[in-house]
MDAnalysis code that builds the backbone (N, CA, C; Angstrom):
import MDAnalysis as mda
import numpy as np

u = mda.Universe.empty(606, n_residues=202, atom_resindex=np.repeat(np.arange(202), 3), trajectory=True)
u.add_TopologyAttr("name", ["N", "CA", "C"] * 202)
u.add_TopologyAttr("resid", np.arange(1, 203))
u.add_TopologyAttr("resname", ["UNK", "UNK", "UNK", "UNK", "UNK", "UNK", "UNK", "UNK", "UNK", "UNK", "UNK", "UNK", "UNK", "UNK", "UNK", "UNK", "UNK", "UNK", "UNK", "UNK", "UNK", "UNK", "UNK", "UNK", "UNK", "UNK", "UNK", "UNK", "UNK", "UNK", "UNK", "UNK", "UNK", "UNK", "UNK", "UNK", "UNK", "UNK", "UNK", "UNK", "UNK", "UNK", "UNK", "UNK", "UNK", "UNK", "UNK", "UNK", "UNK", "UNK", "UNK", "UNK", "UNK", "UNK", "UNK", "UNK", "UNK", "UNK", "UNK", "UNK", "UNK", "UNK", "UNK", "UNK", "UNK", "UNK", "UNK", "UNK", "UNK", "UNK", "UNK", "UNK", "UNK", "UNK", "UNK", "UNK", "UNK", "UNK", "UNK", "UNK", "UNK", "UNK", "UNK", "UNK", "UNK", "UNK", "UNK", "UNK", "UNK", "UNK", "UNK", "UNK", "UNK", "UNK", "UNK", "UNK", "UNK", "UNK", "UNK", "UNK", "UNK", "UNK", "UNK", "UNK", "UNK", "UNK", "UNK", "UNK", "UNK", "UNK", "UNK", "UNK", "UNK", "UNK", "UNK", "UNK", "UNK", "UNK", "UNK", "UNK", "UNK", "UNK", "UNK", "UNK", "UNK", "UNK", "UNK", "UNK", "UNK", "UNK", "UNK", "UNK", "UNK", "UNK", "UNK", "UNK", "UNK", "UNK", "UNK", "UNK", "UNK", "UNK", "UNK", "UNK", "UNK", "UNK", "UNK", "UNK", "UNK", "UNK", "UNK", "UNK", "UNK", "UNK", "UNK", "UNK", "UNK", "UNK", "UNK", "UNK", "UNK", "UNK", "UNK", "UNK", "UNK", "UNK", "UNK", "UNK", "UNK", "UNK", "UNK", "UNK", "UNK", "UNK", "UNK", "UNK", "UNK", "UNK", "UNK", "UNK", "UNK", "UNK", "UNK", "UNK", "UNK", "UNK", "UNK", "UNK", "UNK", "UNK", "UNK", "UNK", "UNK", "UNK", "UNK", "UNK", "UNK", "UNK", "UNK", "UNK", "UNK", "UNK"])
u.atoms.positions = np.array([
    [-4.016, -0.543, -10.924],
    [-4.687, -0.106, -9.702],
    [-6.142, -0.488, -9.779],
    [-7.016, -0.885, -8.512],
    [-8.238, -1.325, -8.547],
    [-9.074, -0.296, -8.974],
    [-10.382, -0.441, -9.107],
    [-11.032, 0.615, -9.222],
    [-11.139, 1.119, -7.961],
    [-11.301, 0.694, -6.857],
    [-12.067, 0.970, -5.293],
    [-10.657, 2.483, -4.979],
    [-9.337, 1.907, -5.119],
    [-8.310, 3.111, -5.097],
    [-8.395, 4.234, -5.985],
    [-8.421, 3.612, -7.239],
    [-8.199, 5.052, -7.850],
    [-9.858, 6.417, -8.108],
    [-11.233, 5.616, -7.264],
    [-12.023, 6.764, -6.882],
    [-11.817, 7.323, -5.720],
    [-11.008, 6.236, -4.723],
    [-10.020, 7.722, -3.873],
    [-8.838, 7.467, -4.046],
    [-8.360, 8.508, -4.855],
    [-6.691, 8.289, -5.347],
    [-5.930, 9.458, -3.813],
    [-6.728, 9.762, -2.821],
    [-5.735, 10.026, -1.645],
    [-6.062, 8.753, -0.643],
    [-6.440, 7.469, -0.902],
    [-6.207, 6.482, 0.106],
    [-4.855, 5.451, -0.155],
    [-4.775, 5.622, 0.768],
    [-3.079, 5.191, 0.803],
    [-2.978, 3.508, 2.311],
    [-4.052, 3.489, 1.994],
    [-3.937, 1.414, 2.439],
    [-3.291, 0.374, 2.255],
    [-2.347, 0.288, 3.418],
    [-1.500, -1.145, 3.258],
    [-0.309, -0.677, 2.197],
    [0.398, -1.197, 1.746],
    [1.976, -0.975, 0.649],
    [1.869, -0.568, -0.619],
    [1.112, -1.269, -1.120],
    [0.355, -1.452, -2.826],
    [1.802, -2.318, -3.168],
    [2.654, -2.777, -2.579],
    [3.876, -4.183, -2.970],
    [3.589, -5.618, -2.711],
    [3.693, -6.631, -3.233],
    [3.545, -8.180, -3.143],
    [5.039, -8.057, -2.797],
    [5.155, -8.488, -1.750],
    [5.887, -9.189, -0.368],
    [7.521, -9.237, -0.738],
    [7.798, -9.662, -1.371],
    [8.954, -10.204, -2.581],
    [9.422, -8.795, -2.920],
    [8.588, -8.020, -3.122],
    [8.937, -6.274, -3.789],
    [9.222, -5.570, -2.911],
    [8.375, -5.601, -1.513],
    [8.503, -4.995, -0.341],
    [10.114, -5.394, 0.446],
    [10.432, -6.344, 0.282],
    [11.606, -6.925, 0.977],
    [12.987, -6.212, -0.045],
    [12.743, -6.472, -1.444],
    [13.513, -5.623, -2.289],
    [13.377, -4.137, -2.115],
    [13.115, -3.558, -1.724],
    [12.565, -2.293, -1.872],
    [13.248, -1.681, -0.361],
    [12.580, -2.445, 0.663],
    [13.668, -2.370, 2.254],
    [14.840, -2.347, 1.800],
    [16.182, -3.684, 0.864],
    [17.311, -4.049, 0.789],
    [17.845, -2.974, 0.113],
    [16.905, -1.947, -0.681],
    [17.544, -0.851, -1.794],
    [17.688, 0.023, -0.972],
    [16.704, 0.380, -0.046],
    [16.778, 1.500, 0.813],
    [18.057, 1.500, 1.561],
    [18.224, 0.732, 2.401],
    [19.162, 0.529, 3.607],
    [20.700, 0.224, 2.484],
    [20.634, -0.368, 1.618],
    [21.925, -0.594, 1.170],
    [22.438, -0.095, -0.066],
    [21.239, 0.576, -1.302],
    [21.352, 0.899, -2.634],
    [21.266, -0.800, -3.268],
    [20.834, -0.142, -4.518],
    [20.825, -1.020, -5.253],
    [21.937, -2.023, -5.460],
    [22.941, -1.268, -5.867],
    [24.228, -2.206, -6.444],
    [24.841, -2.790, -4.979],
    [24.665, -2.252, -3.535],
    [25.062, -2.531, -2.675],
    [24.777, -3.833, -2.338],
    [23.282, -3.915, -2.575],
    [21.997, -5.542, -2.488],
    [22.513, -6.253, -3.002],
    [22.631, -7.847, -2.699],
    [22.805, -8.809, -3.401],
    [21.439, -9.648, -3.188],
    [21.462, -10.530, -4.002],
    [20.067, -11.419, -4.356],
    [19.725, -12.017, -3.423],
    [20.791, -12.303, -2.759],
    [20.470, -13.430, -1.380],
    [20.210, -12.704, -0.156],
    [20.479, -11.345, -0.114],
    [19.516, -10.073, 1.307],
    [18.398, -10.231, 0.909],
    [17.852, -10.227, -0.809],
    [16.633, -9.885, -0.982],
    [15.695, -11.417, -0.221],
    [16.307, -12.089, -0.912],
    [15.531, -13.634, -0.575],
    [15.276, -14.076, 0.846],
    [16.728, -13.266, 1.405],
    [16.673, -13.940, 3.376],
    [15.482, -12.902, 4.010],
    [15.248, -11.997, 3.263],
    [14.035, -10.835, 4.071],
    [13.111, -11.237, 3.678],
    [12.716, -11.646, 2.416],
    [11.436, -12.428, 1.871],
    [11.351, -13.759, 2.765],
    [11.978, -14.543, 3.058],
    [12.154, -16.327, 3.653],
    [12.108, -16.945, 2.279],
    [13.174, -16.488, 1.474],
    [12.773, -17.434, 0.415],
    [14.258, -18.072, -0.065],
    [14.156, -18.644, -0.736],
    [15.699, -19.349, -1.029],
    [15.917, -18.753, -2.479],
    [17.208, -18.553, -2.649],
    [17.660, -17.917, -3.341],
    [17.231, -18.663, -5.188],
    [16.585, -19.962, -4.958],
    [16.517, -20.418, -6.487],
    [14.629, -19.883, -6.356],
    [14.156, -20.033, -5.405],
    [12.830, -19.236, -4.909],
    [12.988, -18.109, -5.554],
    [13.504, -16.874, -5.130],
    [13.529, -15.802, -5.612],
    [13.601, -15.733, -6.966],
    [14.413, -16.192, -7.635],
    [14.803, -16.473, -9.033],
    [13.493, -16.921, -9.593],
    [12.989, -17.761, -9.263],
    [11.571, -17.936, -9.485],
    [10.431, -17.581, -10.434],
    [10.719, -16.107, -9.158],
    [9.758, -14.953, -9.658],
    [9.883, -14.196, -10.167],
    [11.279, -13.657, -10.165],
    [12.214, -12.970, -10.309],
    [13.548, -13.092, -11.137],
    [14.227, -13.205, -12.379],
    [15.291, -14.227, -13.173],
    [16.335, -13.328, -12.357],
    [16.302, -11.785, -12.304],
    [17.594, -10.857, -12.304],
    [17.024, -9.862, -10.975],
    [18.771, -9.454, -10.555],
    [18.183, -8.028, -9.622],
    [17.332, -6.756, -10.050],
    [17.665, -7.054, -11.320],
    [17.179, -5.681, -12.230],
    [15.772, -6.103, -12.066],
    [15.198, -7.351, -12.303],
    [13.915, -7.103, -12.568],
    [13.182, -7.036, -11.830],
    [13.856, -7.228, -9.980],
    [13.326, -6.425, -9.465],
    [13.237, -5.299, -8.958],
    [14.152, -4.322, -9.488],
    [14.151, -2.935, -9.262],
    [13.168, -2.265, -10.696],
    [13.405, -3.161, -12.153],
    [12.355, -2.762, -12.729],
    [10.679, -2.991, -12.385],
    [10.686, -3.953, -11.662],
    [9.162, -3.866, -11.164],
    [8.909, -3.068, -10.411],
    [9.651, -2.438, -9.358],
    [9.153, -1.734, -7.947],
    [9.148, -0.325, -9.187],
    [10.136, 0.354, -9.555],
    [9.996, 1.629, -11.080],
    [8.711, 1.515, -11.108],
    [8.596, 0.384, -12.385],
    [7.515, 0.507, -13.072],
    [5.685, 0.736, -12.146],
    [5.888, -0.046, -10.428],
    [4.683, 0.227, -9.797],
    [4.751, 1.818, -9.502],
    [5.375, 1.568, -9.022],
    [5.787, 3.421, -8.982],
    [5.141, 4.169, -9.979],
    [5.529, 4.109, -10.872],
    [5.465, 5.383, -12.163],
    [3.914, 5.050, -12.671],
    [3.117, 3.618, -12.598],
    [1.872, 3.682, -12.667],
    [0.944, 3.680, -11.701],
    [1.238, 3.789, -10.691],
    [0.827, 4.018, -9.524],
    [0.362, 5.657, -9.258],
    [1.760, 6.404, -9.228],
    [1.427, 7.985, -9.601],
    [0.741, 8.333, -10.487],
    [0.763, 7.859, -11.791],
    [-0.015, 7.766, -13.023],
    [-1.639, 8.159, -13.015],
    [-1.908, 6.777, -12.082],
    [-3.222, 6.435, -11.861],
    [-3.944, 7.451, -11.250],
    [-3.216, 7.871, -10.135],
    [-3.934, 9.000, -9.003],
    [-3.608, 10.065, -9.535],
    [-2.869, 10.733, -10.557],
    [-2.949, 11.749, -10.837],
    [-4.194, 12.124, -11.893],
    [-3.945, 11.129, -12.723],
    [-5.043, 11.077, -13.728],
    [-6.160, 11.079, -12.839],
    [-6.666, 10.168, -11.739],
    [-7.856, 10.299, -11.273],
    [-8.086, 11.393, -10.636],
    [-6.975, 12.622, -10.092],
    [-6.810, 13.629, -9.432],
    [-7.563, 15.051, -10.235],
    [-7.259, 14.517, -11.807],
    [-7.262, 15.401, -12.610],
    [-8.632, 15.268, -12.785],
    [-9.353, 14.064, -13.273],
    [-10.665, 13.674, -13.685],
    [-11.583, 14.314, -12.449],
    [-10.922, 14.629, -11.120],
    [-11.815, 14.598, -10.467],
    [-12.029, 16.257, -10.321],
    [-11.097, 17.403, -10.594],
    [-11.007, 18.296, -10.743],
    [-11.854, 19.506, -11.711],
    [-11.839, 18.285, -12.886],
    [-13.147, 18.692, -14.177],
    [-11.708, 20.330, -15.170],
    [-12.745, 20.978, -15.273],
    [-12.259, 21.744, -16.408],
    [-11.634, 22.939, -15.440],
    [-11.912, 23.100, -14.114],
    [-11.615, 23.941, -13.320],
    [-10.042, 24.582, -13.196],
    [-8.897, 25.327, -14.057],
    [-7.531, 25.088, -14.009],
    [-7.005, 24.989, -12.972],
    [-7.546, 26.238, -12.309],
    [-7.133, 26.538, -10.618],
    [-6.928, 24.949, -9.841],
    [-8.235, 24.526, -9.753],
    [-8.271, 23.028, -9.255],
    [-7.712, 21.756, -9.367],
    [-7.409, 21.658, -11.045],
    [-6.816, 20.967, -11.330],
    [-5.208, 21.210, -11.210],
    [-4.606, 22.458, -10.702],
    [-3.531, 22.568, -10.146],
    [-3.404, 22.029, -8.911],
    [-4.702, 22.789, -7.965],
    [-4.164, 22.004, -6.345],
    [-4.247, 20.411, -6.508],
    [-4.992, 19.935, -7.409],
    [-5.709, 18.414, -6.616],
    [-4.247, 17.709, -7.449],
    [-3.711, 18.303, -8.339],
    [-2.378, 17.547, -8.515],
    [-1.210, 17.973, -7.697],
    [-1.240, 18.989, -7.527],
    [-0.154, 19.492, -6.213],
    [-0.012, 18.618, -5.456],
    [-1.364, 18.547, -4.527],
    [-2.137, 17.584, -3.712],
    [-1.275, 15.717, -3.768],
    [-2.221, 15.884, -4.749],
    [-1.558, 14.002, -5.519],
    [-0.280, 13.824, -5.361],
    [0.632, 15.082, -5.763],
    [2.291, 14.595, -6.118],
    [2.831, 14.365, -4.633],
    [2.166, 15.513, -4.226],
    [2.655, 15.667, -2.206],
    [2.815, 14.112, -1.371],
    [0.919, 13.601, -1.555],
    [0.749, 12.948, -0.969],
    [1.304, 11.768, -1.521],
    [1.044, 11.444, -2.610],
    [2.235, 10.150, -2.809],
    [3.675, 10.385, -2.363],
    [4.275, 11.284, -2.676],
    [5.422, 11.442, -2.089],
    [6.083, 11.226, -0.583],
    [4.787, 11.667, -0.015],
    [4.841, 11.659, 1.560],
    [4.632, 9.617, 1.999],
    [3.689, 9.384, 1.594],
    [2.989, 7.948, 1.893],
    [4.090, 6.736, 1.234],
    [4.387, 7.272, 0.308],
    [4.796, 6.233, -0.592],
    [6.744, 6.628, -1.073],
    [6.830, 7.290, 0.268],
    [8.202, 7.767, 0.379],
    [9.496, 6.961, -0.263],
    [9.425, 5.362, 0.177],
    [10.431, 5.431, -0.131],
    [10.617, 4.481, -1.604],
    [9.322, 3.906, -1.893],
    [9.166, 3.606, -3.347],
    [9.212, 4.686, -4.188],
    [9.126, 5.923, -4.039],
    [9.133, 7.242, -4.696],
    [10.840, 7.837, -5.099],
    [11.382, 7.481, -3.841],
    [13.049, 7.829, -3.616],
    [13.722, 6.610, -4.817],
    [13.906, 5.275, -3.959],
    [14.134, 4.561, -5.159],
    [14.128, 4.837, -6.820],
    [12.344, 4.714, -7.009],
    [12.373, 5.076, -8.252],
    [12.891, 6.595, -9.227],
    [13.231, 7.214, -7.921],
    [14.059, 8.459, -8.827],
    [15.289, 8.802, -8.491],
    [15.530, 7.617, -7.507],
    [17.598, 7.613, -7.288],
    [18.207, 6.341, -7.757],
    [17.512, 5.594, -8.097],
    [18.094, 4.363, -9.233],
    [18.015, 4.175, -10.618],
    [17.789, 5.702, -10.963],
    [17.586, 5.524, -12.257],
    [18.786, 5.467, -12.919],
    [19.871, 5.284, -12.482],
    [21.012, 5.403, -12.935],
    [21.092, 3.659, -12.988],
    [20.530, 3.142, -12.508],
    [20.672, 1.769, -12.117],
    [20.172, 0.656, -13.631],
    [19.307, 1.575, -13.854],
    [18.162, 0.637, -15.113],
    [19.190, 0.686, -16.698],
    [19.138, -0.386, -16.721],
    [19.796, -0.668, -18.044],
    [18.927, -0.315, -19.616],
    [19.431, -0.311, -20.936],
    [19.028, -0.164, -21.786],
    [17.332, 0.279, -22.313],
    [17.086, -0.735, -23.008],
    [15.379, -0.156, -23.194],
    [14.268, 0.199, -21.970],
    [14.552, -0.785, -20.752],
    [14.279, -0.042, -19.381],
    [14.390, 0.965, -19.252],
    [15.190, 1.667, -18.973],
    [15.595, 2.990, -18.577],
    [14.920, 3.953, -19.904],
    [14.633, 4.066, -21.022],
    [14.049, 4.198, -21.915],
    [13.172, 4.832, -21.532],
    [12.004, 3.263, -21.341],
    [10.904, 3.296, -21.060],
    [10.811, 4.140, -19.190],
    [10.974, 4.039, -18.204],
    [11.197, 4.627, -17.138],
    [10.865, 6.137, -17.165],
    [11.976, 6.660, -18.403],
    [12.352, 7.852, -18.651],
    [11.153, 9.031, -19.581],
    [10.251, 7.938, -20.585],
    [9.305, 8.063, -20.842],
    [8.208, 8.349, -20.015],
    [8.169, 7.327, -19.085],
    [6.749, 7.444, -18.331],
    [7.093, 8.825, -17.351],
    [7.972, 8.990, -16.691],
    [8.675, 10.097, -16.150],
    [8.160, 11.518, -16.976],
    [8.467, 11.461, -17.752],
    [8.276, 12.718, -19.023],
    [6.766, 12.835, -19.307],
    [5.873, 11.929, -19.382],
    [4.842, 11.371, -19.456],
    [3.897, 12.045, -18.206],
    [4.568, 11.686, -17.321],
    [4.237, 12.319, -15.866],
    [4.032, 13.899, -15.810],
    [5.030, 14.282, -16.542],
    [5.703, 15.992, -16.288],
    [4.683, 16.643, -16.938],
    [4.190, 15.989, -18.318],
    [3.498, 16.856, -19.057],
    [1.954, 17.148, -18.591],
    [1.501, 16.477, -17.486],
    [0.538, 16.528, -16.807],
    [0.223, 18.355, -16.012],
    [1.660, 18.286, -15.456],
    [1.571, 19.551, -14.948],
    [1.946, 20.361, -15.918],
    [2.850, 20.386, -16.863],
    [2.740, 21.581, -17.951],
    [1.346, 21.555, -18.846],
    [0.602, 20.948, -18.974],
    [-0.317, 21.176, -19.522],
    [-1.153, 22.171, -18.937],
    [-1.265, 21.908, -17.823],
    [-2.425, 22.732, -16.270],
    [-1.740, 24.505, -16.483],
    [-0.288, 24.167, -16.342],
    [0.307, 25.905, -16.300],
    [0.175, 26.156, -17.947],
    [0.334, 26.032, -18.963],
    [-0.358, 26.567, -20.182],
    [-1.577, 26.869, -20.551],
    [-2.501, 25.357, -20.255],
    [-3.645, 26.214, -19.871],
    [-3.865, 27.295, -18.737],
    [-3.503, 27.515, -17.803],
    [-3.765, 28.415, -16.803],
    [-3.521, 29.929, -17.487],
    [-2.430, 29.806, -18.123],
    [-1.563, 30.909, -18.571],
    [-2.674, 31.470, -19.943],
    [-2.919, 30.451, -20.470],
    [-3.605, 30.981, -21.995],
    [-5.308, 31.415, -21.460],
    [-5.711, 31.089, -20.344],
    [-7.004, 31.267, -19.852],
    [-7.036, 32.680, -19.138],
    [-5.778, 33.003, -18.831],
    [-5.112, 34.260, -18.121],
    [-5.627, 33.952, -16.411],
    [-5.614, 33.090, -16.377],
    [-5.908, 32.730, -14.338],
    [-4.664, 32.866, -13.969],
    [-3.620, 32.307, -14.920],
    [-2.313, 32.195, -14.038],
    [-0.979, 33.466, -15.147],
    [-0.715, 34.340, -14.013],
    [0.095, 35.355, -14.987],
    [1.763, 35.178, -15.134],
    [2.231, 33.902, -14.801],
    [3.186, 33.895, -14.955],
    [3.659, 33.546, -15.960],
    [5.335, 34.235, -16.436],
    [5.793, 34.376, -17.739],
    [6.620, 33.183, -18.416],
    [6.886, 32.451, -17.370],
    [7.351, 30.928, -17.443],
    [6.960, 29.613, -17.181],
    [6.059, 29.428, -17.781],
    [5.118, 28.544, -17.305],
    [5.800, 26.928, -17.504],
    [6.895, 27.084, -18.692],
    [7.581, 25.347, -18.596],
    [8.393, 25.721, -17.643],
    [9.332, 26.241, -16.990],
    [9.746, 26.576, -16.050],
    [9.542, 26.351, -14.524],
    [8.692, 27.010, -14.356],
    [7.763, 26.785, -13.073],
    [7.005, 25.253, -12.768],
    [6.440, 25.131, -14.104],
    [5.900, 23.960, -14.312],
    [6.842, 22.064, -13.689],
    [8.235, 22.562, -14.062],
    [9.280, 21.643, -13.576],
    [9.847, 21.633, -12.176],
    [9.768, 23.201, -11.983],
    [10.173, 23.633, -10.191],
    [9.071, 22.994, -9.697],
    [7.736, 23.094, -9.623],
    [6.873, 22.618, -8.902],
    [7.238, 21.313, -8.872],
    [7.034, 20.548, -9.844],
    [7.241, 18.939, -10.002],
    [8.032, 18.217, -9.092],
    [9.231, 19.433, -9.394],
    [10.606, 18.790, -8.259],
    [10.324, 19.154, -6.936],
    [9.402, 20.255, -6.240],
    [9.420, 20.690, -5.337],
    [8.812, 19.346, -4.529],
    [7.420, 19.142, -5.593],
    [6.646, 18.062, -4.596],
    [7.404, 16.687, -4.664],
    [7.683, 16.427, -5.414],
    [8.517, 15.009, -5.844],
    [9.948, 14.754, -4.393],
    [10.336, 15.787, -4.540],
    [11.628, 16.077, -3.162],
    [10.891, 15.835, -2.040],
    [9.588, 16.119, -1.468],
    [9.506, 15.234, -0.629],
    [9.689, 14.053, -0.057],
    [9.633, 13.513, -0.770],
    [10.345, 11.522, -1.072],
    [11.541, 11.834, -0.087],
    [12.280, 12.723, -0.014],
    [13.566, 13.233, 0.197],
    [13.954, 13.114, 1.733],
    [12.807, 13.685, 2.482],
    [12.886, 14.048, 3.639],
    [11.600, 14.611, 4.594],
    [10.700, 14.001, 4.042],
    [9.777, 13.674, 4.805],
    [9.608, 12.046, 5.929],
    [9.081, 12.714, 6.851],
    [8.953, 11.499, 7.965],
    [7.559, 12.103, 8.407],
    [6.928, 10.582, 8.885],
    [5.409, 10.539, 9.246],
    [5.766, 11.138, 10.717],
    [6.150, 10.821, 11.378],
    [6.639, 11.476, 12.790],
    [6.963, 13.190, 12.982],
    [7.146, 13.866, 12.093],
    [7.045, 15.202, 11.605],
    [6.303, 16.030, 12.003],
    [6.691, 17.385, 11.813],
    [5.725, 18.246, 11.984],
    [4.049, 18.361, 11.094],
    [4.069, 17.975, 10.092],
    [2.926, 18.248, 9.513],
    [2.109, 16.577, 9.030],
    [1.033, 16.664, 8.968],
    [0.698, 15.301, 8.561],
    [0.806, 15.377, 6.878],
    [0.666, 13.992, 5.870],
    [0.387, 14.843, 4.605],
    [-0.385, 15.865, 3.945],
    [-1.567, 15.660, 4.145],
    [-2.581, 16.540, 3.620],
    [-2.237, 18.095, 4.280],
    [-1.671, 17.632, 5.621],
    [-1.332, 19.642, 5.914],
    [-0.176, 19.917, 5.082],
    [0.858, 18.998, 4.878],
    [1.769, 19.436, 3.811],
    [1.822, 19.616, 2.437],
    [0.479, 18.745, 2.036],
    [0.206, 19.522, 0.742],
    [-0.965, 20.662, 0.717],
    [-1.498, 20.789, 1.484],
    [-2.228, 21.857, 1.777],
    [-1.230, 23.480, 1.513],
    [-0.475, 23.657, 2.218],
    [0.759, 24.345, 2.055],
    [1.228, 24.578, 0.699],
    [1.777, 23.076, 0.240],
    [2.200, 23.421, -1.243],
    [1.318, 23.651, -2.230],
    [0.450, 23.406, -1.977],
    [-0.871, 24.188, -2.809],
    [-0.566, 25.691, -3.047],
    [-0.546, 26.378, -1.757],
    [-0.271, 27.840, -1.288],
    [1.082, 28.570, -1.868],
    [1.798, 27.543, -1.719],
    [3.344, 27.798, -2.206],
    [2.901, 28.464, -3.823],
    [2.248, 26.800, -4.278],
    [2.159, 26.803, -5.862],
    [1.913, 28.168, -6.660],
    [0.469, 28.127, -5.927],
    [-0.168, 29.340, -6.803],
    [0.237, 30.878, -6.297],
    [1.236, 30.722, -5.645],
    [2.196, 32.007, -5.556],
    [2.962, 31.564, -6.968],
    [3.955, 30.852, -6.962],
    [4.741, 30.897, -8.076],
    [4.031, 30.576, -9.596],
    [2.853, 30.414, -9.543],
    [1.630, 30.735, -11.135],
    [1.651, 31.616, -10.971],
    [1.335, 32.421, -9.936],
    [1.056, 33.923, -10.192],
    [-0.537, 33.684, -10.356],
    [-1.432, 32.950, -9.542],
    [-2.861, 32.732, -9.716],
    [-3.172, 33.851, -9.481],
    [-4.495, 34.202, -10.232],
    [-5.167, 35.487, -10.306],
    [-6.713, 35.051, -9.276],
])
């Protein structure tokens, strides 16, 4: 990610996909992965099928690229979410609440993909995927332990909660539409509210 994005890790400009990814990424949506064949991906790109290959040797590698933007993509803005929050726990809960929402919402259906094809990724891929995933999680269990050991947050399950939240915001991917009742920021505004009911914020 550039620098210019990740000092606002809520600007959400243009795809963040090179063209080729974007067209793969449409063919997964509408058909699943295993449904896609190489040559939908290439006729939505305009490219010819030894074209695609190109850039691209396998289908996998491009469902492992669109993953992997994904998972460092969230990465980036959370970390910058966090940096921007400082030592504050409380804060550094919403502004990641915040982060998970709004990627989720914006970046809907690169978000869906990368957590309904994981069944899709073969061997040390899927590995690694599964890592950065886990990698991800411990972001927010860190925030509810500290919260908990600082006594701001009184709840008695903090890995627990810590995973409900994750999934709560992450499920957006799910069934959110921009046409909707709420825009993002009012919908994570909300789950902010949700959150620190279930911390038990003091």
């Amino acid at each position: 990610m550039d620098a210019e994005v990740r000092a606002d890790w809520r600007s959400y400009l243009g795809s963040g996909l090179p063209p080729i990814l974007m067209s793969a990424l449409a063919c997964f949506m509408e058909h699943g992965y295993h449904g896609t064949t190489v040559r939908e991906v290439a006729a939505r790109a305009e490219l010819s099928v030894p074209g695609l290959y190109h850039h691209y040797p396998a289908k996998q590698d491009l469902l492992v690229a669109i993953v992997s933007h994904a998972m460092d993509d969230l990465w980036e803005r959370s970390t910058a979410a966090l940096e921007e929050a400082g030592s504050d726990v409380r804060r550094r809960l919403d502004l990641l609440v915040e982060c998970l929402v709004l990627f989720h919402a914006y970046r809907r259906d690169l978000a869906f993909i990368a957590y309904s094809e994981i069944r899709s990724l073969a061997g040390e891929v899927r590995d690694t995927y599964i890592g950065a995933r886990d990698r991800q999680q411990r972001l927010m269990d860190q925030v509810l332990q500290d919260g908990v050991a600082r006594k701001e947050f009184t709840t008695e399950y903090p890995r627990e909660v810590s995973r409900a939240v994750v999934t709560m915001c992450t499920g957006v991917s799910q069934w959110y539409r921009p046409e909707g009742e709420y825009t993002p920021q009012q919908l994570a505004e909300r789950y902010c509210a949700m959150t620190r009911m279930m911390v038990g914020a003091v």
